[in-house]
C-alpha positions, 0 to 999 in steps of 0.5 A, spaced: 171 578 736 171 585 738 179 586 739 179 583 731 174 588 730 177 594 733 184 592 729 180 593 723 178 599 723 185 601 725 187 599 719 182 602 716 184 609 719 191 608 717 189 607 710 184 613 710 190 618 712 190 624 708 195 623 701 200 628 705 202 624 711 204 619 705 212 619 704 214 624 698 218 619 693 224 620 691 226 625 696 228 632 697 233 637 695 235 643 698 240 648 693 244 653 697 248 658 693 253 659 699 259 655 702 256 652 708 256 656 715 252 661 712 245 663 715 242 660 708 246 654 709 244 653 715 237 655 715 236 649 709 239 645 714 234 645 720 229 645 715 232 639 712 232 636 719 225 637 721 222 635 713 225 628 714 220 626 719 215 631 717 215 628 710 218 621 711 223 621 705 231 623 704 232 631 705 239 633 702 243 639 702 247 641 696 252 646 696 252 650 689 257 656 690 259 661 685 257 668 682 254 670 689 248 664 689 247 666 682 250 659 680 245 655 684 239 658 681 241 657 675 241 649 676 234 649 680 231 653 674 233 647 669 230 642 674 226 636 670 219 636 672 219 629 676 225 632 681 223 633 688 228 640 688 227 647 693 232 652 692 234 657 698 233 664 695 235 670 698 234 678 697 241 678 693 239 671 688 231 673 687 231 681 689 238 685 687 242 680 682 236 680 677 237 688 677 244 688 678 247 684 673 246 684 666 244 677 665 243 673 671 242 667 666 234 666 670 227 669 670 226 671 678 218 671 676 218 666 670 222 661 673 220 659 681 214 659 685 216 662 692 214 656 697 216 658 704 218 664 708 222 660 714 227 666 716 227 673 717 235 677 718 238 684 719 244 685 717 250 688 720 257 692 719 262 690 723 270 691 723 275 687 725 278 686 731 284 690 730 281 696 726 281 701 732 274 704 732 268 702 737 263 707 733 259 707 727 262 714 726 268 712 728 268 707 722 266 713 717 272 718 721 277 711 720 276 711 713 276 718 711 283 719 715 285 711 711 281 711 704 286 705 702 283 701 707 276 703 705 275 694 703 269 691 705 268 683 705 261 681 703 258 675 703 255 675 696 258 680 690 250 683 688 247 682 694 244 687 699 251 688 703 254 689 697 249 695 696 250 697 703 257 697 703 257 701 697 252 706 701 257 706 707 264 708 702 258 714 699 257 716 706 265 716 708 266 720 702 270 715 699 271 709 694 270 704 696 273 696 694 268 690 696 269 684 695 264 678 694 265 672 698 261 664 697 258 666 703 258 668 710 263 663 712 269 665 708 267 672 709 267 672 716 274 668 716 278 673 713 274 679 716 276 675 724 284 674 720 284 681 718 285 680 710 279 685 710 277 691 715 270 692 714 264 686 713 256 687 712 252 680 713 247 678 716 247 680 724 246 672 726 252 670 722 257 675 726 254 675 732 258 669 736 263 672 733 262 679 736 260 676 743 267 672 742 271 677 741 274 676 734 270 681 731 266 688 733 259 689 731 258 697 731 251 697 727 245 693 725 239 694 720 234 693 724 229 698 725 230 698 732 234 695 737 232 689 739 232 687 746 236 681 746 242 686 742 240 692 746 247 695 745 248 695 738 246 701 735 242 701 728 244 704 721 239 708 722 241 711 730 248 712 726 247 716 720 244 712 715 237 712 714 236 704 712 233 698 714 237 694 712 234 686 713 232 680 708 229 672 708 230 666 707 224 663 703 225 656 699 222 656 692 221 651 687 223 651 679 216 653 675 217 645 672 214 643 680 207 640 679 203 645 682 200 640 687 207 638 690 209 645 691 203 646 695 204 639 699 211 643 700 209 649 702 203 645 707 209 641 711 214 647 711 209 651 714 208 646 718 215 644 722 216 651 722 211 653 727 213 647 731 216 650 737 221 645 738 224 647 731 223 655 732 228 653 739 234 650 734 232 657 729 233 660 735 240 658 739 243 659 731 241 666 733 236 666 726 229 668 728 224 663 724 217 664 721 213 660 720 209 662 713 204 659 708 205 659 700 200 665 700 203 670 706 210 669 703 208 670 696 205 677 699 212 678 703 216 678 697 211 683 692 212 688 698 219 687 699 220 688 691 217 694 691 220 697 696 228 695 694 228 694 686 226 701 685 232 704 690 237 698 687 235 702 680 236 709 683 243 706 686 246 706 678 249 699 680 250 695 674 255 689 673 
């Protein structure tokens, strides 16, 4: 009798759960605006992981490239209200590209509500492993001495590095030719088989390749030098007075009920404070955050307000 009893509370339990431990029907989808082996890409997909457990559910991710991530959000913002879609947002989808490009063919304020913060990144320029200079001044020096090669291989047209490269051709005092690639992958590709000489992306997607000798990082965004990459130096150290970082927060179209995104958000910020998680983030060399829908709301107004005014002032237009 008592075993009988102890069963039926046990059911009882189980049927009491709250509504979040319940499986979120009809899956999930991440949309990456970038080829994959990007630090997007491969930030979705770590999520993607850990979202199957926490949400007992199919999580996919898409890879939507094209108009340097802008394609992707294009697709998101028509999403109909009963799909269960993130997009992975960026500094050049949701912060540059809107100020840049006449029409980007979205409302960043309108069309998507931020969900998650799930990494933090500095960026870093880099040259290939035949250009032969091993400083940042070097760099400015080569350039000068060689304007026909002042070409700079970024991961998305109207992003950040894309801003950066320009502000390191201005401080070389030359023109300079940047060329936006569908992600970090194919960019990386052609810096490493020196069809470019100069790359800017994100620090974790060059650094196997600087430790492996294919490439040379010479500078880093960050506002100072980390301990784990204590010999590069940063922009700042070598003569551009800039931090040069960014994120990555998934967002969701506006058609999102907002209970469901709330829902999200809560098992994103969940799985990104499981220490087994931020280790995976790690060995990938992205630095994880775990946040929740109102502190990356918080981060993103911050961010705005700092790079929309210095974007404006650049002139940069396409």
């Amino acid at each position: 009798m008592f075993s009988r009893l102890m069963a039926t509370l046990c059911v009882a339990l189980v049927f009491a759960s709250p509504a979040a431990a319940q499986p979120l029907e009809g899956g999930l989808k991440i949309v990456v605006g970038y080829a994959p082996g990007g630090a997007s890409d491969r930030a979705a997909r770590l999520v993607a992981d850990a979202l199957r457990v926490e949400l007992g559910t199919t999580v996919i991710v898409e890879n939507k490239t094209g108009a340097g991530g802008r394609l992707s959000a294009q697709q998101v913002k028509a999403t109909p209200p009963g799909q269960n879609v993130l997009m992975m947002g960026n500094p050049a989808i949701n912060v540059v590209a809107p100020l840049v490009f006449s029409n980007v063919g979205y409302d960043q304020y309108k069309d998507f509500v931020p969900v998650s913060q799930v990494t933090q990144y500095d960026f870093a320029v880099a040259v290939g492993a035949a250009v032969p200079v091993r400083e940042f001044r070097h760099l400015l020096a080569w350039l000068r001495a060689n304007p026909e090669q002042a070409n700079f291989a970024v991961p998305a047209t109207g992003s950040l590095p894309h801003f950066f490269a320009l502000m390191i051709a201005e401080k070389a005092g030359v023109k300079a030719q940047v060329i936006g690639y569908r992600g970090s992958a194919p960019a990386i590709t052609d810096l490493i088989g020196g069809q470019v000489p100069v790359g800017v992306d994100t620090l974790d997607s060059m650094l196997a390749q600087h430790e492996g000798g294919k490439l040379r990082i010479l500078s880093v965004g960050a506002a100072k030098r980390s301990t784990d990459t204590s010999n590069l130096p940063t922009l700042r150290e070598s003569g551009v007075d800039v931090v040069a970082d960014g994120w990555n927060v998934l967002f969701a179209p506006a058609s999102m009920p907002p209970e469901r995104i709330a829902r999200l958000a809560r098992a994103i910020e969940k799985v990104m404070k499981d220490p087994a998680v931020q280790s995976r983030f790690r060995a990938a060399n992205m630095v994880p955050v775990a946040s929740s829908q109102q502190q990356t709301a918080k981060m993103l107004e911050a961010y705005r307000a700092k790079w929309e005014p210095v974007v404006k002032a650049s002139g940069i237009q396409q």
